[in-house]
LUMVEXPA-644562 format. One record per residue: residue in one letter; x, y, z of N, C-alpha, C in turn. Coordinates in steps of 0.02 Angstrom, whole numbers, padded with zeros to 5 digits, always signed. Layout:
! LUMVEXPA-644562
AXYZXYZXYZ/...
END
This chain:
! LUMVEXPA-644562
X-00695-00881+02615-00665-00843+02560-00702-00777+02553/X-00673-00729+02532-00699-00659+02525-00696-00645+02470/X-00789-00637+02462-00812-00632+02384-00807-00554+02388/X-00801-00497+02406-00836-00437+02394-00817-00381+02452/X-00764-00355+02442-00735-00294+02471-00737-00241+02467/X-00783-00189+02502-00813-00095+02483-00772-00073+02555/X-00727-00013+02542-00704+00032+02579-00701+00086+02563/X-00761+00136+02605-00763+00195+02618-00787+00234+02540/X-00852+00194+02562-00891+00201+02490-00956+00265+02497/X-00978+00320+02462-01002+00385+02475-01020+00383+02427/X-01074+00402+02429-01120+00439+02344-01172+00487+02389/X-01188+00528+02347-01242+00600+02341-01255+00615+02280/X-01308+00633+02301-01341+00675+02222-01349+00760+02261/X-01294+00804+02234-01303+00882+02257-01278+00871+02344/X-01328+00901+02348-01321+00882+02448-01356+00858+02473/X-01394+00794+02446-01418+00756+02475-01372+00678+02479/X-01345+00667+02538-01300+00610+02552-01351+00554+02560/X-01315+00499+02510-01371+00418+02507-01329+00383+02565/X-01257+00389+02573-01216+00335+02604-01167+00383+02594/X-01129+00346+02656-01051+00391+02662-01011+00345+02714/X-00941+00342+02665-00899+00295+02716-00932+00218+02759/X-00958+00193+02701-00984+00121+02713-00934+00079+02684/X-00925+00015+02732-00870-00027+02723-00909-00096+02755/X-00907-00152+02674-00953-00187+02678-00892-00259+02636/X-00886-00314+02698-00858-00378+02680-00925-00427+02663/X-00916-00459+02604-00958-00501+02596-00922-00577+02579/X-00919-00620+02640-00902-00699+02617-00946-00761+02601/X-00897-00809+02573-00936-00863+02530-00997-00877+02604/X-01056-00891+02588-01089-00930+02609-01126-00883+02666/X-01119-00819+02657-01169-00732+02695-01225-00734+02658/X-01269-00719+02716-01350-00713+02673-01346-00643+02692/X-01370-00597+02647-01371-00530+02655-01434-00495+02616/X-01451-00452+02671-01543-00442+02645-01512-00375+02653/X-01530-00299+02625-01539-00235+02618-01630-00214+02606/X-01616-00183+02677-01682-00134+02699-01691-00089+02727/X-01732-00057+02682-01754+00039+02684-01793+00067+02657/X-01825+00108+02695-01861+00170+02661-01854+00170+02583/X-01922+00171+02558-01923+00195+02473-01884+00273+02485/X-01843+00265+02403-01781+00316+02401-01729+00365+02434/X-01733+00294+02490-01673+00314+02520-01588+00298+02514/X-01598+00251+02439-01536+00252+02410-01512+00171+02398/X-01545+00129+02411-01535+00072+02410-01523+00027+02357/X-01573+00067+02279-01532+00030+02213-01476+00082+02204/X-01462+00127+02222-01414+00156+02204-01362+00126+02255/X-01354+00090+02300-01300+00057+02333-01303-00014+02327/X-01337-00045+02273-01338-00103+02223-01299-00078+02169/X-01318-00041+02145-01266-00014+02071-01211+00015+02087/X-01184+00023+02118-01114+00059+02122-01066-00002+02159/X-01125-00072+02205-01079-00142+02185-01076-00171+02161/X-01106-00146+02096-01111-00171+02029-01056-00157+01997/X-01060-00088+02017-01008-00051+01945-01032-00019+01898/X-01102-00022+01902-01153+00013+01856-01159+00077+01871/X-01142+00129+01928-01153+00175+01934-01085+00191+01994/X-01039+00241+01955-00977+00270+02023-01007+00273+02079/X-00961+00282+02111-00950+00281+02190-00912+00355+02188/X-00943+00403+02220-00889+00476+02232-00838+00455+02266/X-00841+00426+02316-00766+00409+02367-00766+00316+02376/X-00723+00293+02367-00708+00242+02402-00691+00183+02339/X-00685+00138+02344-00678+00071+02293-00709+00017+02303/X-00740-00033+02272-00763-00107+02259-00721-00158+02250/X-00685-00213+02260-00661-00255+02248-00684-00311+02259/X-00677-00357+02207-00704-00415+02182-00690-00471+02178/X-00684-00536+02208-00629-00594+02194-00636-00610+02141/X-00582-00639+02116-00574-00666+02032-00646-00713+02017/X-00680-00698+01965-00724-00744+01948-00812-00738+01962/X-00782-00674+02005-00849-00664+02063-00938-00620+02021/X-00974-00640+02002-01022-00589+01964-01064-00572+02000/X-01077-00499+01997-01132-00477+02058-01188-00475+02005/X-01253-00490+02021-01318-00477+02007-01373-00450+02055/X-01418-00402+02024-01466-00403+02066-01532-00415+02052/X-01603-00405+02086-01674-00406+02040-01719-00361+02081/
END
């Protein structure tokens, strides 16, 4: 089942690009680790699959029921 659908997802601050045109399936039962460089954009591509922070280009979709958290 497909918990978590991002297509062609972009954020920047000015002209500095964090991510651009990332397209990310996440299903029931994916272990998924995110790693990088300090501030290279990585809570900021936690919060925008949150919903806590826009996305300049692209959308999030969510299966019914589904809650994202992070720590």
């Amino acid at each position: 089942m497909n918990l978590l659908t991002a297509e062609n997802l972009s954020k920047s601050y000015g002209e500095r690009i964090l991510f651009e045109q990332v397209a990310l399936n996440i299903n029931e039962g994916d272990k998924i680790g995110l790693i990088g460089v300090n501030g290279t954009g990585k809570t900021t591509f936690l919060q925008v699959l949150t919903g806590r922070e826009p996305a300049d280009v692209g959308k999030v979709m969510l299966a019914s029921g589904v809650r994202l958290e992070y720590l």
